[in-house]
C-alpha positions as CSV (number, residue, x, y, z in Angstrom):
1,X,-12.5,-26.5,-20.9
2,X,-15.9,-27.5,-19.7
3,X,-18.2,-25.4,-17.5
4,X,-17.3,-27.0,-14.2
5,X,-13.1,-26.7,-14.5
6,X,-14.0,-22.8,-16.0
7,X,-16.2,-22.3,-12.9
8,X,-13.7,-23.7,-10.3
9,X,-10.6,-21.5,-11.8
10,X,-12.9,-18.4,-11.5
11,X,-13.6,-19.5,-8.1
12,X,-9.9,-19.9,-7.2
13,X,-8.8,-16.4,-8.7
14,X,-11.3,-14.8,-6.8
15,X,-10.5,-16.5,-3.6
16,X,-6.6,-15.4,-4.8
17,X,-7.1,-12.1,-5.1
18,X,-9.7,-11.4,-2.2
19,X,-6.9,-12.4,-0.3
20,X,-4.3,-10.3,-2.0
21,X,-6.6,-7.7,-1.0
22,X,-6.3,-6.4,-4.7
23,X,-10.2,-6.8,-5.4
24,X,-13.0,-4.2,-5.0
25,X,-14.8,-5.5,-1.8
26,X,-12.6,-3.9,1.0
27,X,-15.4,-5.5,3.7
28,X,-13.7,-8.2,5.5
29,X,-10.5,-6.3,6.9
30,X,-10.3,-5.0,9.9
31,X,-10.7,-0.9,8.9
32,X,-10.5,-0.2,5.3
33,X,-9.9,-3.3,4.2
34,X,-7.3,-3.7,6.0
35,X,-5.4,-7.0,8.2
36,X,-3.4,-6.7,11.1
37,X,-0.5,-6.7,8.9
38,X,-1.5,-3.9,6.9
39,X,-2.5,-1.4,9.9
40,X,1.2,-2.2,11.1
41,X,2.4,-1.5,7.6
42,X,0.6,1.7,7.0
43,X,1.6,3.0,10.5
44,X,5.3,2.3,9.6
45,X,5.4,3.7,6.0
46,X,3.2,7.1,7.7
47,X,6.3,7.0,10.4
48,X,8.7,6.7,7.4
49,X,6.8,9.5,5.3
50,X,6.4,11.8,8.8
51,X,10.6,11.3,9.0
52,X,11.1,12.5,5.3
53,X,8.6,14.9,5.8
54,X,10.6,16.7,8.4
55,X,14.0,16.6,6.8
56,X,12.9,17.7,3.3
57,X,11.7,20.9,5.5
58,X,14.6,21.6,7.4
59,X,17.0,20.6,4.3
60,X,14.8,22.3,1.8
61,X,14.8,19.0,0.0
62,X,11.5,19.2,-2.4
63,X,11.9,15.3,-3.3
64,X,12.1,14.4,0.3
65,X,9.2,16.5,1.3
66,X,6.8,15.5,-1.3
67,X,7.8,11.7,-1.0
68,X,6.9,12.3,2.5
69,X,3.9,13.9,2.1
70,X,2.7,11.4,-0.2
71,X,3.5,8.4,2.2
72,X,1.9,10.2,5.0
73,X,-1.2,10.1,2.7
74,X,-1.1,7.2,0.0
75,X,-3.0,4.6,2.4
76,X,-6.4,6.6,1.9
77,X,-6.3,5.5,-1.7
78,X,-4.8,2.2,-2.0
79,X,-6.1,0.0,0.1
80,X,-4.8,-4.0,1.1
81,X,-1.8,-5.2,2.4
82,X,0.5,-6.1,-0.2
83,X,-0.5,-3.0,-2.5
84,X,0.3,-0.8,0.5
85,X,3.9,-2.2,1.0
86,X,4.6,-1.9,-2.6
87,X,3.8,1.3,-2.5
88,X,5.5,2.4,0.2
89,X,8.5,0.4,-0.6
90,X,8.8,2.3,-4.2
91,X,8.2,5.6,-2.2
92,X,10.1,4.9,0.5
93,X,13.5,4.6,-1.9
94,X,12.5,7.1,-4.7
95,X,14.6,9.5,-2.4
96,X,18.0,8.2,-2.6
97,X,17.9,7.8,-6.3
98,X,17.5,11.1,-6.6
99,X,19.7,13.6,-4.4
C-alpha cells in the first residue's frame, strides 16, 4: 500500500469515527459532544433511569435502584450518540434479567 491509499484510509476512519462520535474531540456537537439525536436520547434513557429509580425505592429492588441511578448519570461520562444508546439500551434491560 503506497503512501497516498494509507493516507486516504486514515482520512476515511477518522471522518468514520468523528461521526460515530466515538473519537476524543467532543467539539462539534451541540453540548458535550452531543447531536440533536443524542440530547433526545440522553433525556429519554435519564426518564427511563428516573422511572426505575423510583420503583427500586418503593419495591426495595437494589438492582432497579442502582440501574436507575446509573442511567440517570451514565451520560456525564460517555459521551456521543451511539455510545449513549448502547449504553442505555444494556442498562435499560439489565433489570428484567435479573428479578
Amino acid at each position: 500500500m503506497d503512501a497516498t491509499n494509507a493516507s486516504s484510509l486514515q482520512n476515511s476512519l477518522t471522518d468514520m469515527i468523528s461521526t460515530l462520535g466515538i473519537g476524543g474531540d467532543h467539539s462539534s456537537g451541540l453540548i458535550m459532544g452531543f447531536s440533536g439525536y443524542g440530547i433526545v436520547f440522553a433525556i429519554f434513557f435519564s426518564l427511563i433511569g428516573y422511572m426505575y429509580f423510583r420503583s427500586g425505592r418503593r419495591d426495595s429492588n437494589t438492582i432497579k435502584l442502582i440501574c436507575g441511578i446509573c442511567l440517570l448519570v451514565f451520560t456525564w461520562f460517555v459521551h456521543g450518540t451511539i455510545p449513549v444508546v448502547i449504553v442505555g439500551t444494556l442498562l435499560t434491560i439489565i433489570p428484567f434479567f435479573f428479578r
